[in-house]
PLY file of the C-alpha trace (Angstrom):
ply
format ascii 1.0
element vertex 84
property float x
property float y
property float z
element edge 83
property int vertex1
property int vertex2
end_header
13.80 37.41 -49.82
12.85 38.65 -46.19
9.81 41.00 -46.47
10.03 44.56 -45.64
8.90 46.32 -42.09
5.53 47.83 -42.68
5.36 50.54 -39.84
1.45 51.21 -39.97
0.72 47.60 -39.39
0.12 46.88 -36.12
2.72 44.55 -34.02
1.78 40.98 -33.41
0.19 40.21 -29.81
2.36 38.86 -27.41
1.57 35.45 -25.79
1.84 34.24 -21.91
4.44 31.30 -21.71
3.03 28.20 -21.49
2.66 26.55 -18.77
4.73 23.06 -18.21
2.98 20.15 -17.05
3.00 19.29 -13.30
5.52 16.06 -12.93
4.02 13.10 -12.19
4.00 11.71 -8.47
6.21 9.37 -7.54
5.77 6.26 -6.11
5.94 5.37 -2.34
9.13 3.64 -1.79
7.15 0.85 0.08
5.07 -0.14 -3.68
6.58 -2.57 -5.50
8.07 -1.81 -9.33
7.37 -5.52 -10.22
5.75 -9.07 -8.77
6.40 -12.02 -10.52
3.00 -13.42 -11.89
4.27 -17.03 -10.84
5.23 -16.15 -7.29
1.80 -13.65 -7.08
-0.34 -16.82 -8.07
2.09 -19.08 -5.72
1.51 -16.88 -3.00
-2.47 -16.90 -3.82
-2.82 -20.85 -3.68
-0.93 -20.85 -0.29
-3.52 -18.18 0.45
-6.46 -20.45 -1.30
-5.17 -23.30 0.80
-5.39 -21.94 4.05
-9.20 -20.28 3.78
-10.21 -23.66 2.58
-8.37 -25.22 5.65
-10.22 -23.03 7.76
-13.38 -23.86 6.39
-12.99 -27.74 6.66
-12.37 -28.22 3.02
-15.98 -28.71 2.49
-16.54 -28.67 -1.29
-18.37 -25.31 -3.19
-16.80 -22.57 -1.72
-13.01 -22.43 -4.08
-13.95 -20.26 -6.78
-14.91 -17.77 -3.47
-11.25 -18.88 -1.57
-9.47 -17.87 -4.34
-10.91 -14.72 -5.42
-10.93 -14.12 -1.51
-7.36 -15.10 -1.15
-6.72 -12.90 -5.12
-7.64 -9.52 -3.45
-5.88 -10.07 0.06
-2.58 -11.01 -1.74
-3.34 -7.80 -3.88
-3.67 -5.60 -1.32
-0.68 -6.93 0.56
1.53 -6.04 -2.18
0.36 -2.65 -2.92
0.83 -1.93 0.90
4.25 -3.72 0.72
3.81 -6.04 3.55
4.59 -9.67 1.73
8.23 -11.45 2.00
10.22 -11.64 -1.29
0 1
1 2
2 3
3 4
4 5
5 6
6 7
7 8
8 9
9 10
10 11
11 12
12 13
13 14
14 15
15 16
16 17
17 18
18 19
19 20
20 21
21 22
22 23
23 24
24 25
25 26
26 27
27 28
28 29
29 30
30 31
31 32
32 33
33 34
34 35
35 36
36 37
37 38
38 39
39 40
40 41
41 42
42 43
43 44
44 45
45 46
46 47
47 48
48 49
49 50
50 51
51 52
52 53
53 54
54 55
55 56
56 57
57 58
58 59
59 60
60 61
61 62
62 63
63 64
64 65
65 66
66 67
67 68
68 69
69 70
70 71
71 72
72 73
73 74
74 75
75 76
76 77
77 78
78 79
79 80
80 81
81 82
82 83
C-alpha cells in the first residue's frame, strides 16, 4: 500500500549527478597487444649471443649478457622498433 504525502515533512535533498569515470587511455598504435614469450626469449639469446661476441666470449659475464640483452629487447618492444 503506497504511503500517503505528508505535506509538513520536509522534501528530500536533491543530489549532484555523479560523475562518470574518465575512460582509460588508449594505447599508442606503435605498442604491441602481444609478443610471443618464445620469439621474446629467441630474440634475447640472439641478443645474449652477440654481447658475449663482443666481449670475446670470455667466461663470467652471461648471467650480466642476458639480463643486459632482457631489458634492451624490452625496451625495443615497448617502443615498437623490433621485426615480427
Amino acid at each position: 500500500m503506497p504511503r500517503a504525502k505528508n505535506p509538513e515533512s520536509p522534501a528530500p535533498a536533491k543530489r549532484a549527478p555523479r560523475k562518470r569515470a574518465a575512460p582509460p587511455p588508449e594505447r599508442p598504435a606503435a605498442y604491441p597487444a602481444f609478443v610471443d614469450p618464445d620469439q621474446r626469449a629467441g630474440l634475447i639469446a640472439q641478443a645474449a649471443y652477440f654481447r658475449a661476441l663482443n666481449r670475446g666470449f670470455a667466461p663470467g659475464s652471461e648471467i650480466e649478457d642476458w639480463l643486459a640483452a632482457e631489458a634492451e629487447v624490452d625496451a625495443e618492444l615497448l617502443r615498437g622498433t623490433t621485426a615480427s
